[in-house]
C-alpha positions as CSV (number, residue, x, y, z in Angstrom):
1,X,129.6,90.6,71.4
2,X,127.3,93.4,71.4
3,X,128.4,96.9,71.9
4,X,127.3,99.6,73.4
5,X,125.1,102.7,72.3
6,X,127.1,105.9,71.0
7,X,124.3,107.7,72.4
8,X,123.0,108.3,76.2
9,X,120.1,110.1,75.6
10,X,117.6,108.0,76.8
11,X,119.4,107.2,80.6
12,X,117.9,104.2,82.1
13,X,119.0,102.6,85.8
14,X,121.0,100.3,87.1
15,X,120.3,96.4,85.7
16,X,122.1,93.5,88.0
17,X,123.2,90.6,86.4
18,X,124.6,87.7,88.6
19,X,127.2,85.4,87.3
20,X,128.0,87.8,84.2
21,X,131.3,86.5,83.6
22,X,131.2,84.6,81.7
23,X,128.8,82.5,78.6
24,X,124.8,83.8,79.1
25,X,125.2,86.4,81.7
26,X,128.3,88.1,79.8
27,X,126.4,88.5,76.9
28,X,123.2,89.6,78.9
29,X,125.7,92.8,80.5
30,X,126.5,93.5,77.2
31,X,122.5,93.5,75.9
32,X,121.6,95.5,78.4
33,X,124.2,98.2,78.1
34,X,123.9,98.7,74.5
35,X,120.0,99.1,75.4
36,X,121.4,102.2,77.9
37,X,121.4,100.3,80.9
38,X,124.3,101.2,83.8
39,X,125.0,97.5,84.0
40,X,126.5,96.3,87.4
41,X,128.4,92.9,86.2
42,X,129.0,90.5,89.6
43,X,130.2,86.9,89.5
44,X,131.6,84.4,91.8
45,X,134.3,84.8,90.2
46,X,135.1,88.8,90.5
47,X,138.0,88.8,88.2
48,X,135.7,87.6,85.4
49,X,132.8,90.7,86.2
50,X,135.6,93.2,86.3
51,X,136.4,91.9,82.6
52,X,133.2,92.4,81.4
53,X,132.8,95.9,83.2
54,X,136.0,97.2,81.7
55,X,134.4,95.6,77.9
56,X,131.2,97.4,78.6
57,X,132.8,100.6,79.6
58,X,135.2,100.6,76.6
59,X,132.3,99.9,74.0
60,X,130.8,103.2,75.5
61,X,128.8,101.8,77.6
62,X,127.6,102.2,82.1
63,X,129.3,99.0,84.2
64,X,131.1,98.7,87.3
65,X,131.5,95.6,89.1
66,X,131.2,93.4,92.1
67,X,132.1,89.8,93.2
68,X,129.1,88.4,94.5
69,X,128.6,84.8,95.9
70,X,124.4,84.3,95.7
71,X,124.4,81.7,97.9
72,X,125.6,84.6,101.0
73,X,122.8,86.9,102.2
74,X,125.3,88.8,103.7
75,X,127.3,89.4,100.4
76,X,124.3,90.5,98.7
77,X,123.1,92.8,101.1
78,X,126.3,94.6,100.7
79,X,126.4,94.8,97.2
80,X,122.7,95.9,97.1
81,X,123.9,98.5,99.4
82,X,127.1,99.5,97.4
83,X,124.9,99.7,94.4
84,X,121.6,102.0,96.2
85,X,124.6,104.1,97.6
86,X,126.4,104.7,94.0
87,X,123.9,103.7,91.5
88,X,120.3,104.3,92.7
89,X,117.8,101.6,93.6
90,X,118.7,98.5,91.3
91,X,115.3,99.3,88.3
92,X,116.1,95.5,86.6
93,X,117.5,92.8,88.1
94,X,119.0,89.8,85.8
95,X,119.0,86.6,88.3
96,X,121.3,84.6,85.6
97,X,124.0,83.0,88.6
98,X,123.6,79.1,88.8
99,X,125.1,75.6,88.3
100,X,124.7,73.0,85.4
101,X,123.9,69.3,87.1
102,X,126.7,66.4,85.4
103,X,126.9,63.1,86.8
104,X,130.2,64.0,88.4
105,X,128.4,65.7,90.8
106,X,126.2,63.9,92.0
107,X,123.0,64.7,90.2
108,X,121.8,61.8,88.3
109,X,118.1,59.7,88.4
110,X,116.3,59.9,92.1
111,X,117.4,57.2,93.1
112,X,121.3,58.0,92.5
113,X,121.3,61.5,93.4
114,X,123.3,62.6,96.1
115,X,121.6,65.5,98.9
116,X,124.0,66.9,99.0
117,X,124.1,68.2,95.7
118,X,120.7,68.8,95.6
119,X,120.8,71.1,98.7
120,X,123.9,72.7,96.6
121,X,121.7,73.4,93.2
122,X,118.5,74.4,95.2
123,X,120.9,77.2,97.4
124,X,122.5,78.3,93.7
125,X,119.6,78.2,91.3
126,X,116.7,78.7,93.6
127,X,118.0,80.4,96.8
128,X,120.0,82.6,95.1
129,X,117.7,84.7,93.6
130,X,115.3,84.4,96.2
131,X,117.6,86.8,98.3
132,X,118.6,89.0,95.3
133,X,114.6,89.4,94.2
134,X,113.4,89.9,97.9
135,X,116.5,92.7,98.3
136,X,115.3,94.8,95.3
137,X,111.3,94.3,95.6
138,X,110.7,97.1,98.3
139,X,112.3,100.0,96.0
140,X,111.0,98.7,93.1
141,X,107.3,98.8,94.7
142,X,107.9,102.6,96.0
143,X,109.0,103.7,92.6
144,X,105.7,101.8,90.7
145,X,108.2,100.3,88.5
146,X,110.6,97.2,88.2
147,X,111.6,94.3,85.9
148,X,113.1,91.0,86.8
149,X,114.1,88.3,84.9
150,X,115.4,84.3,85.9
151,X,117.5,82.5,83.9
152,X,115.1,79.0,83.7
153,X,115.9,76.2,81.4
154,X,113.7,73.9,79.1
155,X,114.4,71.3,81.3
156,X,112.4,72.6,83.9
157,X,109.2,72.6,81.7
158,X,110.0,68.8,79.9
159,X,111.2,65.8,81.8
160,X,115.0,64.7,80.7
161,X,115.2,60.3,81.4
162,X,118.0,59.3,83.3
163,X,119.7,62.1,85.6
164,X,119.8,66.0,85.8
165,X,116.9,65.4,88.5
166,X,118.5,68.6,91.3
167,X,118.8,70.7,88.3
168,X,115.1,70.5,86.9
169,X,114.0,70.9,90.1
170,X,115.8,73.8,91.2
171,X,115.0,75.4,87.8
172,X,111.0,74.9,87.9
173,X,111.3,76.3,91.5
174,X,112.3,79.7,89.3
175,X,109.3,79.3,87.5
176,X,107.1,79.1,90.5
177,X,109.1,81.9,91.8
178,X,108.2,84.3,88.9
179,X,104.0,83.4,89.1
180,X,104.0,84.3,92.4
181,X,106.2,87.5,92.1
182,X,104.1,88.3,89.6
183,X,100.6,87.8,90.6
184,X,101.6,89.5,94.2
185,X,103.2,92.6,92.6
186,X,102.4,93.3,89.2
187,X,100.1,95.6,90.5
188,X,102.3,97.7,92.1
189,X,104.4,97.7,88.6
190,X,106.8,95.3,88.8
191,X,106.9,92.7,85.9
192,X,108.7,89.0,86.3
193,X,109.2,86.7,83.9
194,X,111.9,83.7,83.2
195,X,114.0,83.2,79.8
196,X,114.4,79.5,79.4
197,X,116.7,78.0,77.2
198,X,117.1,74.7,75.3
199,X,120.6,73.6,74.5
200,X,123.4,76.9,74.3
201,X,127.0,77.4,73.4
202,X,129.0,80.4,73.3
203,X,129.0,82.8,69.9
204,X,132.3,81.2,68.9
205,X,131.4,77.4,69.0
206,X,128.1,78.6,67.1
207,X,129.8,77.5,63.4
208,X,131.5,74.2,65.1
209,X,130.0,71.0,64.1
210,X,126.9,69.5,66.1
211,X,127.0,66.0,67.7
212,X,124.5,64.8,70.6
213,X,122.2,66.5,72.0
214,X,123.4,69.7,70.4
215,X,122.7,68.3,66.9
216,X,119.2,67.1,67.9
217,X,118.1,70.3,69.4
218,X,119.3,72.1,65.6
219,X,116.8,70.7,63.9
220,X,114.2,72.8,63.9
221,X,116.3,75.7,63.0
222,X,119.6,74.2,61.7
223,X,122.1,75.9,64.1
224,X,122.8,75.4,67.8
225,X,121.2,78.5,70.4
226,X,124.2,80.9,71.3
227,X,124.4,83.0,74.1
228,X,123.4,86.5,72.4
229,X,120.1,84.4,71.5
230,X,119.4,84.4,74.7
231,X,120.2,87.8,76.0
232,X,118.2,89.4,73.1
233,X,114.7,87.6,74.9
234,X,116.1,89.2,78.1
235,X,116.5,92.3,77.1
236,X,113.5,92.3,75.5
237,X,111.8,91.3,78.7
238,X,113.9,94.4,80.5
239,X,112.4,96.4,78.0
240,X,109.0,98.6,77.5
241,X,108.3,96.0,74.3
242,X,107.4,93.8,77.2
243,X,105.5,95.9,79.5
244,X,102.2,93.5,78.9
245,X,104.0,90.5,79.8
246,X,104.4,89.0,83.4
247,X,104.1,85.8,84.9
248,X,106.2,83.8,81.8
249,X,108.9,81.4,81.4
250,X,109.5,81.4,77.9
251,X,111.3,79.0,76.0
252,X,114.2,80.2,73.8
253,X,115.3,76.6,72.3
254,X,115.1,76.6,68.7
255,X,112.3,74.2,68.8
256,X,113.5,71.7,71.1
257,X,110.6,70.9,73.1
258,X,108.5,70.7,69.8
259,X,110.3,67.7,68.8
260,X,108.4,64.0,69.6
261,X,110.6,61.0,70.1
262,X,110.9,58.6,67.3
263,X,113.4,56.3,65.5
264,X,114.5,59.2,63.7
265,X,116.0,61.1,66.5
């Protein structure tokens, strides 16, 4: 886990991460706080943000936290509002909150897949940050400055055979979402870009043996993603290293995508 910086010197604003409980987002709250960021940590599950704000805070670091269901306008209204009222204006905003598809729910080939969980992944991984990125835009346009960053996937740039269909679709609906965020208000200084990664486990499965897809998507680099992988591209997006990049989804997958099929796969 990363910890946070000893020193406060260089003070930045507050950085919203949704569903920073736990895996990606947890270690994203922790990026961004060791880069001086007052991190506000919210999660379904608000149990699991207070966690990682009490973490953050005991590394040295800026957190507080909120529960937060993305799917409820009216939730994140009021924790926009809690956060304006305590923090300032939200400066970076982290929309990492979604679902992974599995055949259990529902979300296999076309034909198979069930509405109903495709109006459920389109409200989480697409809706979602729809509300959160239209609540902080109009501050972020008045100050002439303001990052944020979607949680994409690989899938969403390659086509995956035989299910995961709602999930693909949700998550190239990000990527659409960041152009025209982008193109409309990089002008006015607001940057938007998308992390997207291949195939991700947690820091502590990292040295666990690979089987499946996991071992297929090592072997261009001979280890599995982790989580930390992933926050490190986001904070770099969050960060003045990026300030000539807007508009992207970039992959983070270890080569993944580079790999054609073949009998050897």
């Amino acid at each position: 886990m990363v910890s946070a910086p000893s020193s406060t010197n260089d003070r930045l604003g507050a950085a919203l991460v949704t569903g920073a409980g736990t895996g990606i987002g947890r270690a994203v709250a922790y990026a961004l706080a060791a880069d001086g960021w007052a991190v506000v940590a919210t999660d379904v599950d608000g149990d699991a943000a207070d966690r990682v704000a009490d973490g953050i805070r005991r590394a040295g670091g800026r957190a507080r936290a909120d529960r937060l269901d993305i799917v409820d306008e009216a939730a994140w209204k009021a924790v926009h509002r809690r956060i304006v009222d305590e923090e300032g204006d939200v400066e970076l905003l982290v929309n990492n909150a979604g679902i992974r598809s599995s055949r259990t729910t529902g979300d296999g080939d076309l034909i198979d897949l069930a509405l109903a969980t495709f109006d459920q992944m389109i409200a989480v991984n697409l809706r979602g940050a729809v509300i959160g990125t239209k609540l902080v835009l109009p501050a972020m346009r008045s100050a002439g400055r303001g990052s944020v960053v979607m949680m994409s996937s690989a899938v969403s740039m390659q086509g995956v055979p035989g299910g995961g269909t709602a999930y693909a679709v949700s998550k190239a609906g990000l990527n659409a979402l960041v152009r025209s965020v982008a193109v409309t208000y990089g002008r006015d200084g607001i940057r938007c870009n998308a992390v997207a990664p291949g195939f991700v486990v947690d820091d502590d499965q990292a040295d666990k043996p690979l089987t499946g897809l996991l071992e297929v998507a090592a072997r261009s680099t001979g280890r599995a993603g982790t989580t930390t992988d992933i926050a490190g591209v986001v904070a770099f997006l969050a960060s003045p290293r990026a300030a000539y990049i807007n508009g992207q989804a970039l992959l983070v997958d270890g080569g993944l995508t580079t790999h054609l099929v073949s009998a050897n796969l």
